[in-house]
Each structure stands twice: as structure tokens, then as C-alpha cells.
N, C-alpha and C positions, 0 to 999 in steps of 0.2 A: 673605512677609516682613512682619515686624512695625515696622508705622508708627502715628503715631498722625494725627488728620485734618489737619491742615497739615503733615504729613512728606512733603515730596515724593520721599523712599529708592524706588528701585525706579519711577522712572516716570521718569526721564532717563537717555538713552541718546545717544553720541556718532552723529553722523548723519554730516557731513562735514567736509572742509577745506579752503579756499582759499587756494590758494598765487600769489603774484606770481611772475611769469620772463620773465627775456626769452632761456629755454632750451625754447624749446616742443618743436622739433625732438628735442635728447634725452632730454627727458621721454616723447614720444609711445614712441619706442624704446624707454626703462628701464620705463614701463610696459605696452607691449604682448608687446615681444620677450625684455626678461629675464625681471621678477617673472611676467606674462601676465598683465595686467587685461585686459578689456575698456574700447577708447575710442573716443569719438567726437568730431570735431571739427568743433565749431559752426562759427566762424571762423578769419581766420587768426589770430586775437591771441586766442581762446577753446577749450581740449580740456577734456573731461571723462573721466573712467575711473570704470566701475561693478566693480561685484561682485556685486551684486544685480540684484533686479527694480528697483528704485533709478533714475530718472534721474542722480543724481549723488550718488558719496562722497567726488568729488576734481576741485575747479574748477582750473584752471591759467588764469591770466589774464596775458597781457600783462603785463612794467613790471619797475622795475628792482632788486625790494627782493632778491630770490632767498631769500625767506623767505615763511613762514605766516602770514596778514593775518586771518586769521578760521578759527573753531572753531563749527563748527553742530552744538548740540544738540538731538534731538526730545522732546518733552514730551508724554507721552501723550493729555492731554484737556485742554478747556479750563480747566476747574476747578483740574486741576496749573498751566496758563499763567498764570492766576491771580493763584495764592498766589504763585509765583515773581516774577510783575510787581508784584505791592503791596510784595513785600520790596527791592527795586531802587529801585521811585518811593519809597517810604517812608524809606529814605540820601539822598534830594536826588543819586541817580546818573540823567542823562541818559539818556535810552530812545529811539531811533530805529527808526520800522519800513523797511524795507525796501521799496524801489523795486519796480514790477511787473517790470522788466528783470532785476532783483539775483535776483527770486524764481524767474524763471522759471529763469536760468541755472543757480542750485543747486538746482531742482526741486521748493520746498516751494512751498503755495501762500500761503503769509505770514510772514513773520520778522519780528523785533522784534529792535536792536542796540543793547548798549550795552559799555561799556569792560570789555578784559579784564588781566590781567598780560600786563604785557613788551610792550604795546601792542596784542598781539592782539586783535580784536574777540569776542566773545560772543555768537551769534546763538540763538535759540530761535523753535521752530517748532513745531508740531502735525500736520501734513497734509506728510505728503512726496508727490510726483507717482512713479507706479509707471509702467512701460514694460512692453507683453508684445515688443518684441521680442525676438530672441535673445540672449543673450549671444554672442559669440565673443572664446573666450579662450584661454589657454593651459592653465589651473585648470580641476580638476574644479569647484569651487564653493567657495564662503569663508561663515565661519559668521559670520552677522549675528544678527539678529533683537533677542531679546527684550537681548541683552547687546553693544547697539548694532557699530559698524561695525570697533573696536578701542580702542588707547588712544594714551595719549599722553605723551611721559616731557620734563621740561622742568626745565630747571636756573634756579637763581633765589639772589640774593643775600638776598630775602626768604619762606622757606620757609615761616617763619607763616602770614605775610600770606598766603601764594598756600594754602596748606593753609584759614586761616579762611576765603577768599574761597570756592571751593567747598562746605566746609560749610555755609556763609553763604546761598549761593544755591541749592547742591541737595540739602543734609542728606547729604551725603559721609560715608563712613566709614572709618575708618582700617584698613585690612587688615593691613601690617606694616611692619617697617624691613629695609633690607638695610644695612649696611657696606662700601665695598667702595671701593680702589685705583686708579681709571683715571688711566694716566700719572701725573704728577706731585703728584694730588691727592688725598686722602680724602674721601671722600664721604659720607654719608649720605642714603638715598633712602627717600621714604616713600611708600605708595604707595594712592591713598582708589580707593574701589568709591561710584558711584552705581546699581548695579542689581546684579544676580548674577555680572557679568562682576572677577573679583578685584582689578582696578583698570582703571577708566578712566584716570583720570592718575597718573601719577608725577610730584614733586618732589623733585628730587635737589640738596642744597646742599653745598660745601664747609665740611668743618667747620673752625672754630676761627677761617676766614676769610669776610671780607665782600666774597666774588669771585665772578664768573660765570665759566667755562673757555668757553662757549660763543656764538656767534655770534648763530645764527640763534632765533627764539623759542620750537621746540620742539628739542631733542635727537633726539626720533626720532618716529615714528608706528608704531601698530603694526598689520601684519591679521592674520587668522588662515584657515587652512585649512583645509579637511576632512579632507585625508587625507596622509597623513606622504609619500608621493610626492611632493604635489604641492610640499610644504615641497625636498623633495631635488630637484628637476626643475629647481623655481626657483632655488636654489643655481648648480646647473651651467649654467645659462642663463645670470647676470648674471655669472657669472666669464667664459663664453665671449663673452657681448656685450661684454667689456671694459670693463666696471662696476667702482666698487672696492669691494671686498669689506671689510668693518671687522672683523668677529666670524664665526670659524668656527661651527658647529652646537654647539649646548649646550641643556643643561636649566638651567632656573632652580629655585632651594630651593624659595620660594615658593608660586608660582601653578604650578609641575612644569610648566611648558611647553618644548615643543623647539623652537627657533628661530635664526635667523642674522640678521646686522646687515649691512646693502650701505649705501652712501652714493648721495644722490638726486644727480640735478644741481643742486639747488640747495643743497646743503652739509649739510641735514640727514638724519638716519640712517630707512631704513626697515629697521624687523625685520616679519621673517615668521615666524608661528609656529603650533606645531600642539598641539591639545590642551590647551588651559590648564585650572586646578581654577575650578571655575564654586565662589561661596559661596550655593549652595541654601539654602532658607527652613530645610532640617533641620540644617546647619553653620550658621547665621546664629544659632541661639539659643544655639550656645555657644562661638561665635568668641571667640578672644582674639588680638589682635595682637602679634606673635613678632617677636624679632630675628635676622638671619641674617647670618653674617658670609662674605661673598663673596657676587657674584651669582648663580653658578653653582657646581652639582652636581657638574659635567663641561662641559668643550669652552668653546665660546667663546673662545677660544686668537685674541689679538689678531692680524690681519692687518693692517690698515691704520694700523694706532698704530705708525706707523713714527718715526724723530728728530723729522723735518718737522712731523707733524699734533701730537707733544709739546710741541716747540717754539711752535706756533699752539696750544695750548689756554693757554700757559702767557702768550702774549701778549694774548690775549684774557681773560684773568684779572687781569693787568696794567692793559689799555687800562678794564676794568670797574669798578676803584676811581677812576677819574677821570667815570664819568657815572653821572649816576643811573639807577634802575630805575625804569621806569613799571611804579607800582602802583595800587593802587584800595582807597585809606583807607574810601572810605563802608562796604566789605564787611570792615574788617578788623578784627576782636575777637578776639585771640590768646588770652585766658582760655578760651575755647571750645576749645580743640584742645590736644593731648599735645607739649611740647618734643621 
């Protein structure tokens, strides 16, 4: 991939996430017995779930937010941690390292915290802590590595902002738009790549309106699998553990991946998905980002977007023009990025 020497493209990779609950009990279930992670549980008020050799892709902690308090990113070498940390202190943005306790829990051996959109924290790491024990799970294996843990798709009254803020901090690139209808709203969702994986995050705004539809501060997380079974296995596991189901199986234009949308317990959406288009150094020299109108190919045939959850997006759209959005001005230069 073509960087130039302060580009840090292609050396940030989504590592994990820490979720607040005070749903541990059917967390440990939706992630052992439906999706089939691998978990382990520290405490009573602490579970982790791997996928990897990984000590941790996924803290659950105790408490009452039932939402996503932090987004750990791995930074490949010190020299990346760097450039990334002088571009943060150099905004007058607050820099926090992290506790020996915080580190051990999410398994890196150092993090560094500072503000992210929608309140979420921002953690950057170098050194994750690896485990040769076994995995036992219900997955054949999920594809990590070089195109970090998954992604992340998050709705926002302030698209730019949240668009600059990632370029801003990890030279993100914009892979494409989709268009697309859910419930009562028009969307626009754009979706930036920090290493080969075709988007680490999405940012999905209504258009024309200054609303959020959504609660919690991402929309969904995503992982991916190895093998199209294990995508279908999962399916019929989280219908029969009595999970809700959001999005039947579909392909996406985009990234061509196959995937299904279940809701966690704690109200945001995880999709599983299998085979997505990776943007290799040999598509990276003559990528142009495309606009697609729909999200999907095929399938994805809404299940759980019943009156009710239309109703609740459309309230939470409402209750969004009366508070603000925490955002983060020091990273935000919209001249930088594509309306």
C-alpha cells in the first residue's frame, strides 16, 4: 500500500471493544451459545470473548450504560504510536494512558486514551497479549489478522466531523457511499478503510436531517468468518436461542460480503459476515469510490424492523434534536474529506 512517511494507512487495525452491561448473563449465552465465540470469565462483573489467539476482542464490564464505552485500536510499531500521539497532543486533545488493571483486562500491554465521537473512548495500543490456550467455540475460526478484528458502522448527526476525525487520526480512506431506506429514514452511509479490510468504520447520517435514529453509540459491530457454514450455523443458533434476529442473509454491492444482522443484549446490532472484498495494494492504485443505491444485492429482508423498533428509531431521532452530539472539534477539518 502506498503511504507516504507520516501516512499512518495500512498500520491501524481494529483490536477490540468494551461494552458496559448490566446483561452479563445474556451476553455470556448470545456470545457462546448463539454467534459461538469463545469466553472467558474473569469476574462476576468482568467476561471476555475471543476469536483469536487474542486475549480479548470483546470486554463486557459491569454498569449501566448497555452501550459501547471504548474502541481499541492496534498500531503497528512505535514509530506509527508516534506520529499518531504528536497529531492528538499537537490539537490541545487530552491523552490518558491507561491503568495496569484496564490493560491487563483488554490484554494489551499499554494503551493510551483519549476522546472519541458519541462519547466513546479511543484507545491505541501496540503490543496485544496472545494466549496459546485453546479456543472453544462454536466457529470454525474468524479472519483477523492483518485487516484487524472487524468493523464498525455508527450513525451520527455529525458525518464530517466523525469522517474528518478518523482521517484526522489514522489517514482513513474513503471506500464508497451506499443510499439506502431503513424504516422511516434516508440514509447516507460512507464507509473509510484504515488498512485492507474495505471499511473499518461506517458512518451512516440521515440525510437532509440534523437526527440520530439510534441509541446506542455504535449501530452495529461486525466479525467475519472463515467459512460460509459457519455464517449459516450462526444464523440458526441465534434464532433458536431466541435472539432477535434484525436482517435475514444478504450480500452487500460494496464490500460483496454475505452476512446477517441479530441484536445484542445490549440494543446494538451485531452482523456476521463471510468473505468480504479485501482493497489489496493491486485494487488500492486504482480505487475510486462508488455510489450504490441500496445496501444489498439480495436478502437482507428486514426481520426485526417490526412497527415497534420504527416507532423507537423514529423517537430517538426526535429525543436527538434536543441534545447535543459529543464530538471532538480539535480533529475536525471537514475541507479534508468528500460531502
Amino acid at each position: 500500500m502506498t503511504t507516504t512517511a507520516n501516512d499512518v494507512f495500512g498500520r491501524v487495525h481494529l483490536g477490540y471493544l468494551v461494552v458496559e452491561t448490566q446483561r452479563l448473563t445474556d451476553w455470556r449465552r448470545f456470545g457462546a451459545d448463539a454467534v459461538g465465540l469463545h469466553v472467558d470469565e474473569l469476574t462476576a462483573d468482568t467476561t471476555r470473548f475471543r476469536l483469536d489467539d487474542r486475549e480479548c476482542r470483546f470486554l463486557l464490564q459491569r454498569g449501566p450504560a448497555e452501550d459501547v464505552t471504548a474502541l481499541g485500536w492496534q498500531v503497528d510499531d512505535h514509530e506509527t504510536f508516534d506520529v499518531i500521539l504528536e497529531r492528538v497532543m499537537s490539537r490541545g486533545l487530552p491523552v490518558q494512558e491507561g491503568t495496569s488493571d484496564e490493560c491487563a483486562r483488554r490484554g494489551v500491554e499499554r494503551l493510551w486514551r483519549l476522546p472519541g465521537p458519541k462519547g466513546a473512548a479511543t484507545e491505541i495500543f501496540t503490543t496485544p497479549i496472545t494466549t496459546p490456550t485453546p479456543l472453544v467455540m462454536r466457529n470454525t475460526a474468524f479472519v483477523t489478522g492483518e485487516s484487524g478484528m472487524g468493523h464498525v458502522a455508527i450513525t451520527s448527526k455529525d458525518v464530517l466531523g466523525m469522517h474528518s476525525y478518523y482521517s484526522t487520526l489514522f489517514d482513513a480512506r474513503l471506500s464508497d457511499f451506499i443510499l439506502e431506506r431503513i424504516g422511516p429514514m434516508d440514509l447516507r452511509i460512507r464507509f473509510l478503510r484504515v488498512n485492507e479490510r474495505h471499511h473499518s468504520v461506517a458512518v451512516a447520517g440521515v440525510q437532509r436531517l440534523a437526527v440520530d435514529p439510534v441509541r446506542t453509540v455504535i449501530q452495529h459491530v461486525n466479525v467475519q468468518v472463515a467459512q460460509l457454514d459457519d455464517m449459516v450455523a450462526a444464523y440458526e443458533r441465534v434464532t433458536a436461542e431466541g435472539f432477535r434476529m434484525m436482517w435475514s442473509v444478504g450480500q452487500h454491492p460494496n464490500d460483496r460480503s454475505l452476512s446477517f444482522y441479530c441484536k445484542t443484549p445490549s440494543g446494538f446490532e451485531l452482523e456476521v459476515g463471510w468473505a468480504p472484498l479485501a482493497v489489496t495494494e493491486e485494487l488500492e492504485a486504482t480505487w475510486e469510490p462508488t455510489t450504490y443505491h441500496g445496501i444489498s444485492l439480495w436478502g437482507h429482508t428486514p426481520i426485526g424492523e417490526d412497527i415497534i423498533h420504527k416507532m423507537g428509531m423514529v423517537r430517538h431521532a426526535l429525543r436527538s434534536t434536543r441534545q447535543t452530539e459529543i464530538t471532538v472539534p480539535e480533529l475536525r477539518d471537514t475541507t479534508s474529506v468528500p460531502a
